[in-house]
C-alpha positions as CSV (number, residue, x, y, z in Angstrom):
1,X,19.0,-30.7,26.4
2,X,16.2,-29.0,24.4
3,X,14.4,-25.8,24.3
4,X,11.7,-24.6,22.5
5,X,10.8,-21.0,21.3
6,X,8.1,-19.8,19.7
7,X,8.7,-17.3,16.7
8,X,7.1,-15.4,13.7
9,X,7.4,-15.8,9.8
10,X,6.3,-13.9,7.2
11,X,4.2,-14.9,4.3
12,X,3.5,-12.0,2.0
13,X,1.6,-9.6,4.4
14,X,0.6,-12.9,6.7
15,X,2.7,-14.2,9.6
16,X,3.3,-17.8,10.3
17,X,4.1,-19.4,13.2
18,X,7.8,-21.0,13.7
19,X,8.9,-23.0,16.7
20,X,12.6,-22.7,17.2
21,X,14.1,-25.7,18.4
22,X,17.4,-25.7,20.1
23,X,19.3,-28.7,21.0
24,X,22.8,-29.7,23.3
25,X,24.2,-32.3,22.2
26,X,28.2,-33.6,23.3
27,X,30.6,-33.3,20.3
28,X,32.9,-30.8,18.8
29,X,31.7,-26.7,19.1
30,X,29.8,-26.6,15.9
31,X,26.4,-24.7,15.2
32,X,24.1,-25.9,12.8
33,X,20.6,-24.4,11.6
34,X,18.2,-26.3,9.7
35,X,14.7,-25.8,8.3
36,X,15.3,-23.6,4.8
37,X,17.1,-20.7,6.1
38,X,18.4,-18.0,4.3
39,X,21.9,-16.1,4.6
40,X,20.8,-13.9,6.9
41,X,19.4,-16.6,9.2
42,X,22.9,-18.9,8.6
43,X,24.7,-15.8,10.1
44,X,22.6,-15.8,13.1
45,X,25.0,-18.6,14.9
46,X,27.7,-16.4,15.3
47,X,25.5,-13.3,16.3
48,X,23.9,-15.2,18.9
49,X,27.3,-15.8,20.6
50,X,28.6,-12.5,20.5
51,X,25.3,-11.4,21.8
52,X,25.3,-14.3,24.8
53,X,28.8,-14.3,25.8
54,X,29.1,-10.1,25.7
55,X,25.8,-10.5,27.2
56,X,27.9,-12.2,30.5
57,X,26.0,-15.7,30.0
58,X,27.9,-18.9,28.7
59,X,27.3,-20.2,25.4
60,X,28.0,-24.0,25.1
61,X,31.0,-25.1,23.6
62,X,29.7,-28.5,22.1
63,X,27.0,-29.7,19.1
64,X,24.2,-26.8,18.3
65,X,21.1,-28.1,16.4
66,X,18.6,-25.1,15.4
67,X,15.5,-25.9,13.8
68,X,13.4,-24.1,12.6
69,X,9.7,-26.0,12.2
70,X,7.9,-26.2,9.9
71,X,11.1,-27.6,8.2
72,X,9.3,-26.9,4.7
73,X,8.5,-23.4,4.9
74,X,11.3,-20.9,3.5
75,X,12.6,-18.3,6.4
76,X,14.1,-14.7,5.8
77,X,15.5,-12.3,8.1
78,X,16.9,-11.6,11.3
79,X,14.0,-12.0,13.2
80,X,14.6,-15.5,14.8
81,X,18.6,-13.9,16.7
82,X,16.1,-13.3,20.1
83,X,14.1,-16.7,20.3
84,X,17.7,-18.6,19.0
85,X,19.4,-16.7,22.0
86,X,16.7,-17.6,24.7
87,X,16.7,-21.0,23.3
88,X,20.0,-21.4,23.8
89,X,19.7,-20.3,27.6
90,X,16.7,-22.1,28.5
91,X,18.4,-25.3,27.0
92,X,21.2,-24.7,29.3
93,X,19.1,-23.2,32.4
94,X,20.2,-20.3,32.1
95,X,16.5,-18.9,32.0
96,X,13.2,-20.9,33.4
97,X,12.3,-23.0,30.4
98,X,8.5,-22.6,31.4
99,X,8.8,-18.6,31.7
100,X,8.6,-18.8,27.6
101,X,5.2,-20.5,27.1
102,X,2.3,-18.8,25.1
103,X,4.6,-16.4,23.9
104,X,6.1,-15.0,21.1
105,X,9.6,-13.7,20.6
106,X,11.2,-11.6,17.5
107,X,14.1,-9.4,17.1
108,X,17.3,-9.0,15.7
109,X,20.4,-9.1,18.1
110,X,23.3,-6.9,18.2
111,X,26.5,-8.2,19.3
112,X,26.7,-6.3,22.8
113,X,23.3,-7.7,23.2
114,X,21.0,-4.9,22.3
115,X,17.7,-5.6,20.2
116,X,17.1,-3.6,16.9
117,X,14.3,-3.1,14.5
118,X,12.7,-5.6,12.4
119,X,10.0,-5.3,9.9
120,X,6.5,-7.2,9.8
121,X,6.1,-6.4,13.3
122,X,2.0,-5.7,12.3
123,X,1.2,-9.0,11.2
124,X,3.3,-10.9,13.6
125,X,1.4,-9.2,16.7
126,X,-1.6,-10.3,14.7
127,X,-1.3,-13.5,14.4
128,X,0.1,-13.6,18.0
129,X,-3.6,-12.6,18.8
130,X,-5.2,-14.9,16.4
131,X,-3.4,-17.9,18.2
132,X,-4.0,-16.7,21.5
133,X,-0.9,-15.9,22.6
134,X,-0.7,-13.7,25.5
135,X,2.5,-12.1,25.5
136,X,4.6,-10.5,22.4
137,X,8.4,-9.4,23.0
138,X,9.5,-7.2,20.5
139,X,12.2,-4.8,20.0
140,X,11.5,-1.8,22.0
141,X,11.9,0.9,18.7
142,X,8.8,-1.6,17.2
143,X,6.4,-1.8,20.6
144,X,4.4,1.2,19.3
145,X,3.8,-0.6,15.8
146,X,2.9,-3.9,18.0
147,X,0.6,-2.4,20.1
148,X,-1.8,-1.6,17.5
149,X,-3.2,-4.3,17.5
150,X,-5.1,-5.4,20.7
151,X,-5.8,-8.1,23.3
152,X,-2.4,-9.0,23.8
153,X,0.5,-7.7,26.1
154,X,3.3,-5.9,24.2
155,X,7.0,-6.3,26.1
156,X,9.5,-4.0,24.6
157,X,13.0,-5.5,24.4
158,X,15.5,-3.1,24.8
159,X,18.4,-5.6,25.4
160,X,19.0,-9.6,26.0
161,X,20.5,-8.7,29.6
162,X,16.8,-7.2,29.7
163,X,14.4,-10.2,28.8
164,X,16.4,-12.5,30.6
165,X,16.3,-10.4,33.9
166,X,12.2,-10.6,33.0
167,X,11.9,-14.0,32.8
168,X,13.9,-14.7,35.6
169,X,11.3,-12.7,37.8
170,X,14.2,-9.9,38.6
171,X,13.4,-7.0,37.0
172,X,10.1,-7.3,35.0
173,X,9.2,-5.3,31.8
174,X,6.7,-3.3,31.7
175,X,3.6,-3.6,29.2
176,X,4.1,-0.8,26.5
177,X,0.8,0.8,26.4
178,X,-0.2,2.5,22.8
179,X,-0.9,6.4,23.1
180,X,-1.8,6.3,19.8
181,X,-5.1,7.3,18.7
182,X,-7.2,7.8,15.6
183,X,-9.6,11.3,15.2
184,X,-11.2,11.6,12.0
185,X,-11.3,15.6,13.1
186,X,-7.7,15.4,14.0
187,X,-6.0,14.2,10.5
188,X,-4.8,16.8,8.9
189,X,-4.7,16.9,5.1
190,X,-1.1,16.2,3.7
191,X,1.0,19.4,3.2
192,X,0.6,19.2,-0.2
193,X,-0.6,22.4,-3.0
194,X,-3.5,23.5,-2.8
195,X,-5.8,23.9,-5.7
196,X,-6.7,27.3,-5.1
197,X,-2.9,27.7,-5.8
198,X,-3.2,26.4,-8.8
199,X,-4.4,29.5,-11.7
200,X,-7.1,27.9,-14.4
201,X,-7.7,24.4,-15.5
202,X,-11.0,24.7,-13.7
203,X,-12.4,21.9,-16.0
204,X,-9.1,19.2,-15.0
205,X,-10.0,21.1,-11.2
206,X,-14.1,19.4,-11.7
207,X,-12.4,16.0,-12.9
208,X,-10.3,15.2,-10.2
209,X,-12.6,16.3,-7.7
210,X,-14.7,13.5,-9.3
211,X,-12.5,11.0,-9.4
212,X,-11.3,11.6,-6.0
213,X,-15.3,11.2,-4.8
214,X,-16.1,7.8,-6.7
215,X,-12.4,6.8,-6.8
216,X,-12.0,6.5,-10.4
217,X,-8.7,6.4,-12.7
218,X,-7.6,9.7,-14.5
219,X,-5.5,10.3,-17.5
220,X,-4.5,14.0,-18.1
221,X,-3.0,15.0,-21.6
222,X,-1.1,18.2,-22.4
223,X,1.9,20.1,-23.5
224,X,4.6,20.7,-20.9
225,X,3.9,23.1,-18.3
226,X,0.6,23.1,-18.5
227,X,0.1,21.8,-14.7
228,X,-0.7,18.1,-15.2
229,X,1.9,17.4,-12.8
230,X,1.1,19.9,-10.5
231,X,-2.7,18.9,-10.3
232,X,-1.9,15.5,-9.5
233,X,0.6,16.4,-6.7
234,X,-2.0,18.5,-5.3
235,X,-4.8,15.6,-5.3
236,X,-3.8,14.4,-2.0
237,X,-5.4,17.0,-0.7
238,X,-9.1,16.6,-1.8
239,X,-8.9,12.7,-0.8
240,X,-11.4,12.1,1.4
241,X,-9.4,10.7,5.4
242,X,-8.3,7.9,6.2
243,X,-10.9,5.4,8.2
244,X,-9.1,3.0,10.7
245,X,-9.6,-0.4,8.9
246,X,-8.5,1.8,5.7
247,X,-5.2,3.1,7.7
248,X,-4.2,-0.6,9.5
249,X,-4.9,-2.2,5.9
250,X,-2.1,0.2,4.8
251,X,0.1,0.0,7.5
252,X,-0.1,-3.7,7.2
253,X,2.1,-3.0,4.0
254,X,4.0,-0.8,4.7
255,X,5.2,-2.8,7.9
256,X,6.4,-5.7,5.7
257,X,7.9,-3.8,3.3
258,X,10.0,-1.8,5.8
259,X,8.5,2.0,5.3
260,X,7.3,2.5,8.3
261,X,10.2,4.6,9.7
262,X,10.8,6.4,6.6
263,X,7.3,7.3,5.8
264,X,8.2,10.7,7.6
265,X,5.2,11.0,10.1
266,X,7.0,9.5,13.0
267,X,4.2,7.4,14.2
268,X,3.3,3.3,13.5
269,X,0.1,4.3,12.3
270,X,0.1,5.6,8.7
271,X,-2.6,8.2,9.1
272,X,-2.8,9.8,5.0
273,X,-3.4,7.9,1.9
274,X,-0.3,7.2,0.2
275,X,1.0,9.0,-2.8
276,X,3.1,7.4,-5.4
277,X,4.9,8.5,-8.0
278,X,7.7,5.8,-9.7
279,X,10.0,7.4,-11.9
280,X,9.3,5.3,-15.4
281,X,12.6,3.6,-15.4
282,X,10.9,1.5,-12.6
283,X,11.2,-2.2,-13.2
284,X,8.4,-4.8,-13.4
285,X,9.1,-6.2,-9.8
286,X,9.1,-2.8,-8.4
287,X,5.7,-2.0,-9.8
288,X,4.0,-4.6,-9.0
289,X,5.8,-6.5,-6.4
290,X,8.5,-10.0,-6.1
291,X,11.8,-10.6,-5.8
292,X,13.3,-14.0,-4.9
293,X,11.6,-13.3,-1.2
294,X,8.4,-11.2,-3.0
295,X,7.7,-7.9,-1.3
296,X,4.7,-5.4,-2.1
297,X,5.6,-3.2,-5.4
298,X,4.6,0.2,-6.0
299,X,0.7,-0.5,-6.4
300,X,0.6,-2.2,-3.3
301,X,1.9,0.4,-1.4
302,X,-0.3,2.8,-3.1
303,X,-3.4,0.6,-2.0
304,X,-6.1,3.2,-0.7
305,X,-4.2,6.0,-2.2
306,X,-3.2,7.4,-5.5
307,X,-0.7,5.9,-8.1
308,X,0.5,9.0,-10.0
309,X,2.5,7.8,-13.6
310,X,4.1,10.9,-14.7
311,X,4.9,10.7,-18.7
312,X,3.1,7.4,-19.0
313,X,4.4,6.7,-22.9
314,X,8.0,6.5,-21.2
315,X,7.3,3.7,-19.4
316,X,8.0,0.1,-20.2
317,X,5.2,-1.6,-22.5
318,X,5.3,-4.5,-21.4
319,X,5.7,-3.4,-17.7
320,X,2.2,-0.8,-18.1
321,X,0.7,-3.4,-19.3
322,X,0.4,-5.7,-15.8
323,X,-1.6,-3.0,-14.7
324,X,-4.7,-4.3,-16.7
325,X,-5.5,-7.2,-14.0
326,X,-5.2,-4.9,-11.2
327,X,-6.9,-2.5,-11.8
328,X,-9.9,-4.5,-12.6
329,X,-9.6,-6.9,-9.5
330,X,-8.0,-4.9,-6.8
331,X,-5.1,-7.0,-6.2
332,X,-2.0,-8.7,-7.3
333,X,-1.1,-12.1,-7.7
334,X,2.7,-13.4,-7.9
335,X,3.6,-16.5,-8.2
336,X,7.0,-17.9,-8.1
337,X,7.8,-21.7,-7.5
338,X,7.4,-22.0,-4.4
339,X,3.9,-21.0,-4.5
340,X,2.1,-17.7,-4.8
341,X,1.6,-14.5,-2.8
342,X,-1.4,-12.2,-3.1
343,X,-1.1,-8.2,-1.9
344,X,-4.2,-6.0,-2.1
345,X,-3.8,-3.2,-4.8
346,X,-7.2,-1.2,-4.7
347,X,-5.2,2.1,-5.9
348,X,-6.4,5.4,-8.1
349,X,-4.2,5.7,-11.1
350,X,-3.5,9.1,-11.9
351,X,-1.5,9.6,-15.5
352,X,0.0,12.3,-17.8
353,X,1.3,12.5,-20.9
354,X,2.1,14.8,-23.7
355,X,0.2,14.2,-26.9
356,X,3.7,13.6,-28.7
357,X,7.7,12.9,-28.0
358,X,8.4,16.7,-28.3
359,X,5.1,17.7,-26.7
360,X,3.4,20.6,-28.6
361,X,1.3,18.5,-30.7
362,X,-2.1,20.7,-31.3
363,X,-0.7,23.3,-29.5
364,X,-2.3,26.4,-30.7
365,X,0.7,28.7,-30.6
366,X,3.9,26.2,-30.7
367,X,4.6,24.4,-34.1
368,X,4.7,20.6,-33.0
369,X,8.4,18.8,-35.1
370,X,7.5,15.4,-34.7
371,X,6.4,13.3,-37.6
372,X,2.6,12.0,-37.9
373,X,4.2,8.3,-38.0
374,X,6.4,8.6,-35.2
375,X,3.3,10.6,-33.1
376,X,1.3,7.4,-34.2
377,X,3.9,5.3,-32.7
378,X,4.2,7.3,-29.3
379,X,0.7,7.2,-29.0
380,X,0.4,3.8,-29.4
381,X,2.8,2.9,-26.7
382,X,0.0,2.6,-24.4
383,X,-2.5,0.0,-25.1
384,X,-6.0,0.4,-25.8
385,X,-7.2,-2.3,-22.8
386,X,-5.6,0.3,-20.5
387,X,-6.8,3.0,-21.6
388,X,-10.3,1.4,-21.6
389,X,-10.0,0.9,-17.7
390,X,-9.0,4.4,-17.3
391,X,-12.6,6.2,-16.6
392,X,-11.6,10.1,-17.2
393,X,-9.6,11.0,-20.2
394,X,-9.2,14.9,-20.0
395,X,-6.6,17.5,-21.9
396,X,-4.6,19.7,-20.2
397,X,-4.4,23.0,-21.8
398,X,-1.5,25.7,-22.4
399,X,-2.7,28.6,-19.2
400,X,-2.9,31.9,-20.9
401,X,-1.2,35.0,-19.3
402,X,-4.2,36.6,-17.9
403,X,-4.8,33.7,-15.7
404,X,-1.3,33.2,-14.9
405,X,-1.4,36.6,-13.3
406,X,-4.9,36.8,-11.9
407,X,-4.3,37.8,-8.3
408,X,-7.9,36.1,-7.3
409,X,-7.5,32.3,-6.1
410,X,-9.6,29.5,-6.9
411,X,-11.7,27.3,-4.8
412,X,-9.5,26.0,-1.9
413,X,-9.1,22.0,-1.2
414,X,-10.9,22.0,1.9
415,X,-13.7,23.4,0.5
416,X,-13.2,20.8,-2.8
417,X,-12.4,17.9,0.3
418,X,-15.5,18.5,1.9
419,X,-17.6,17.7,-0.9
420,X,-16.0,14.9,-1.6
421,X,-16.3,13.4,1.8
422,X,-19.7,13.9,1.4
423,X,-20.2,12.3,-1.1
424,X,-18.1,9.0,0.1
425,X,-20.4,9.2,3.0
426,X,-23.3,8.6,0.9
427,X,-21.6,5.8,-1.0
428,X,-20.5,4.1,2.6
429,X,-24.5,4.2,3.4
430,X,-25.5,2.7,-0.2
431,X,-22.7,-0.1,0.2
432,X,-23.8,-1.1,3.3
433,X,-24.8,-4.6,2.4
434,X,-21.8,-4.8,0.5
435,X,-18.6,-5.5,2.1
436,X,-16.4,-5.8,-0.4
437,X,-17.1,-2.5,-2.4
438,X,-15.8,1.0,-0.5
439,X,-16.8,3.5,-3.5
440,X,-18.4,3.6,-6.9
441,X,-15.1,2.8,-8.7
442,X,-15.1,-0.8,-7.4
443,X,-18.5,-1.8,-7.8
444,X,-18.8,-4.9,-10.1
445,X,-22.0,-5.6,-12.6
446,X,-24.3,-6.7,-9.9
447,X,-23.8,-3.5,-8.4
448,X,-24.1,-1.5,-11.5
449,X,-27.2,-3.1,-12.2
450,X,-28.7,-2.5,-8.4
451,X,-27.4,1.4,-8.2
452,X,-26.9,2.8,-11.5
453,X,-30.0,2.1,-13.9
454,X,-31.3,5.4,-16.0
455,X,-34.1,5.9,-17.4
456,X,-35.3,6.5,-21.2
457,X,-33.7,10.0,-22.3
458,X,-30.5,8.7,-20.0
459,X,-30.4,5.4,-22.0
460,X,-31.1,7.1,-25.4
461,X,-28.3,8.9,-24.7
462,X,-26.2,6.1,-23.6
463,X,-27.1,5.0,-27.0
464,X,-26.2,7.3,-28.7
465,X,-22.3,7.7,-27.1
466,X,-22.0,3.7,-27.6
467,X,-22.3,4.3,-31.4
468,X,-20.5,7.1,-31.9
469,X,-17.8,6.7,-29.4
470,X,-17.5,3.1,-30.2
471,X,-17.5,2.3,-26.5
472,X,-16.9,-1.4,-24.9
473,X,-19.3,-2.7,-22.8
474,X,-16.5,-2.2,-19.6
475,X,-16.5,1.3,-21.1
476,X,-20.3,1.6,-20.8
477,X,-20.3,0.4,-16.9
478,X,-17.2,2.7,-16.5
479,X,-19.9,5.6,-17.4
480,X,-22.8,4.3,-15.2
481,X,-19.8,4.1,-12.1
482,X,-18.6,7.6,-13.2
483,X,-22.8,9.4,-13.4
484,X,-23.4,7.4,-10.1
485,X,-20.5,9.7,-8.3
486,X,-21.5,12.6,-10.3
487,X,-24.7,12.2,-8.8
488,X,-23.5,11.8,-6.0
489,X,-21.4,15.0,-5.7
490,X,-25.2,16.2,-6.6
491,X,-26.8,15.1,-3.5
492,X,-29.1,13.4,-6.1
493,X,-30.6,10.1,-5.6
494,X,-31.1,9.4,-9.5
495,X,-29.0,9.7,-11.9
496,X,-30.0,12.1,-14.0
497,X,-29.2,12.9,-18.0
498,X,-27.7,15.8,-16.9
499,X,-25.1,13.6,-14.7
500,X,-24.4,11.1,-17.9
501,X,-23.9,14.0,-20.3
502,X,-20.9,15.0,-17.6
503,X,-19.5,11.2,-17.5
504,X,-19.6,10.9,-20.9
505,X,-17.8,13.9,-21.7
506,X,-14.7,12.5,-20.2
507,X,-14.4,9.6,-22.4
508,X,-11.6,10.0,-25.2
509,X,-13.2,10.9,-28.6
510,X,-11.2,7.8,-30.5
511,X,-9.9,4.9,-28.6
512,X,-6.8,3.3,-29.5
């Protein structure tokens, strides 16, 4: 006897379909599963009859095949317990055989029976869509995530006893239907400081607020407690919202890597742009993603958001130093035997540091210990390719007492956001015939050359910073990208000398 089930696998942030294959054979009780399992999936035998027999169905005391096709393909997971289960009771008509075509079937079985959580549930409903299926089952905590995406009928599972009594025309389940929706007006701004909290630094205040409009990469220097890592905490709330292709992209992730339900929002839908901040004992898989089954690291799941690197010199060399492909192409590539996995990475990097290992070198009050060779050496830590792709370099300075205790507030961040969003909206319009570039910060040379020319005081002045500066070429398209938002924030349609002066004030006076 044979049965056939149709299932979901998950490729990096892809799903693949998987046709579980059950078959009843005479011979000794024995259950074997085939087709590159891992442990998990090797457990699921015993599972399965727990779930069946406490379930009140019969579970067949002779040979058990499983396959799971393709045969090559490496599965992970407990995602296949459901389809294995109805399988197994289709094989032995226990359920119609034909109530299970153009459908597909995940979840993880409990052994009363019950149907937990998975992850991946995103890209498995969309592929389920993509093939044309009509019906997704799912486990009934995941239906929300599931119904996201649309054209196809999301079941919630809450139990086997539950699915079969639906396929056996008993008690049907009814199709979840998503009350989720997605206002622009109605996303609030994370509950995050606000700048007007924050007393001086009016000039680190400016360079955010135009990095957050072309989405460029900041490094803040400073001695400690001058507010670099308060200022980056409180970007979050001067990024402009969330659109929906923006929010499904990162929810996408998230799904696979199994945040979703401890993002703290409560809903499928992530709804704010992601802020990360790794400690720097973070590892190199972490960062950037892998694993023996690779999963998104912590620029991934920063993609659309901000990457915040607190006490950048701290971190691993070699591990800073995979951020140079990244940040230049938007994504990350692993590649293990087995093949290779791409995730999206299109992140703003936001970094501090001191100027040396005790902090207070140049500080105008505080006598700094360290040596000039072992400041050298901290320095040096960070590579001069990264720092080349970061496009605003700006110190952090000690705040004074009078400041501190100035009772008058700055400019709040929905004031700061609004420009912002204004200015994204006229980058949005520019880009138009340009799919694959959202704001200034990813436009390529093409784009540089279309948007950002100057004319003869602008390029004199250019000039003039390339010699003195001793700036790279990426280094002088870095400060056409960073004038074009400048302008931008200007409502101009030029850019004007005015707006390179600003862009190439925030280059570092000696690169590394």
């Amino acid at each position: 006897m044979l049965a056939c089930v149709t299932s979901c696998a998950l490729i990096g942030l892809e799903g693949a379909t998987i046709e579980v294959e059950v078959d009843i054979a005479p011979g000794l009780p024995k259950v074997t599963i085939v087709g590159l399992p891992d442990a998990a999936i090797r457990e699921a035998g015993e599972r399965v009859r727990s779930a069946i027999v406490n379930s009140g169905y019969h579970f067949p005391g002779t040979r058990l095949t499983i396959s799971l096709a393709p045969a090559d393909l490496r599965k992970e997971g407990p995602a296949y317990d459901l389809p294995i289960a109805l399988a197994i009771l289709a094989a032995t008509r226990q359920i119609p055989s034909d109530s299970l075509n153009k459908c597909l079937v995940v979840g993880e079985l409990g052994l009363d029976g019950s149907v937990r959580h998975i992850y991946g549930v995103l890209p498995m409903a969309a592929l389920a869509a993509a093939r044309g299926l009509e019906t997704l089952y799912v486990p009934q905590s995941d239906a929300p995530e599931a119904a996201l995406v649309e054209k196809i009928n999301v079941l919630p599972v809450e139990s086997l006893n539950a699915i079969v009594a639906h396929l056996s025309g008993l008690l049907p389940i009814r199709r979840f239907e998503s009350t989720i929706g997605f206002d622009d007006e109605t996303v609030e701004a994370p509950s995050t400081t606000d700048f007007a909290e924050i007393r001086g630094q009016e000039h680190v205040k400016r360079a955010l607020e135009v990095a957050a409009a072309g989405g460029h990469n900041v490094l803040m220097s400073g001695p400690p407690g001058a507010g670099k890592t308060l200022l980056a905490r409180a970007m979050p709330s001067i990024l402009p919202r969330l659109t929906l292709s923006e929010a499904l992209d990162i929810t996408r992730i998230y799904s696979v890597g199994d945040l979703l339900h401890t993002s703290g929002s409560g809903l499928p839908l992530i709804r704010q742009r992601p802020f990360r901040a790794p400690h720097h004992t973070i590892s190199h898989a972490g960062l950037v993603g892998g694993g023996r089954w690779p999963r998104p690291g912590e620029i991934s799941l920063a993609h659309r958001g901000l990457l915040f690197l607190d006490e950048l010199p701290e971190f691993d060399p070699r591990t800073l130093e995979v951020l140079r492909q990244p940040l230049e192409d938007h994504v990350v590539t692993i590649s293990r035997a087995q093949g290779s996995l791409t995730f999206p990475a299109n992140f703003m990097l936001v970094a501090a540091l001191n100027p040396c290992p005790c902090g207070y070198y140049g500080h105008p009050t505080i006598e700094c210990t360290c040596s000039s060779a072992l400041i050298a050496r901290y320095q040096h830590r960070i590579s001069g390719p990264l720092l080349d792709r970061i496009d605003i370099h700006v110190q952090v300075p000690p705040v004074d007492f009078d400041k501190l205790t100035d009772e008058r507030q700055g400019e709040p961040s929905k004031t700061i956001r609004a420009r912002v969003e204004a200015a994204r909206q006229r980058q949005t319009k520019r880009f138009q015939a340009h799919a694959h570039v959202t704001c200034n910060a990813d436009m390529g040379v093409a784009e540089v050359r279309e948007f950002c020319g100057v004319d003869s005081s602008g390029r004199a002045l250019l000039k003039a910073a390339m010699r003195q500066l001793q700036l790279s070429a990426r280094a002088y398209h870095r400060i056409l990208k960073l004038a074009r938002t400048v302008a931008d924030l200007a409502a101009s349609p030029r850019i004007e000398t005015v707006h390179l002066a600003e862009a190439i004030q925030y280059r570092p006076r000696q690169q590394n």
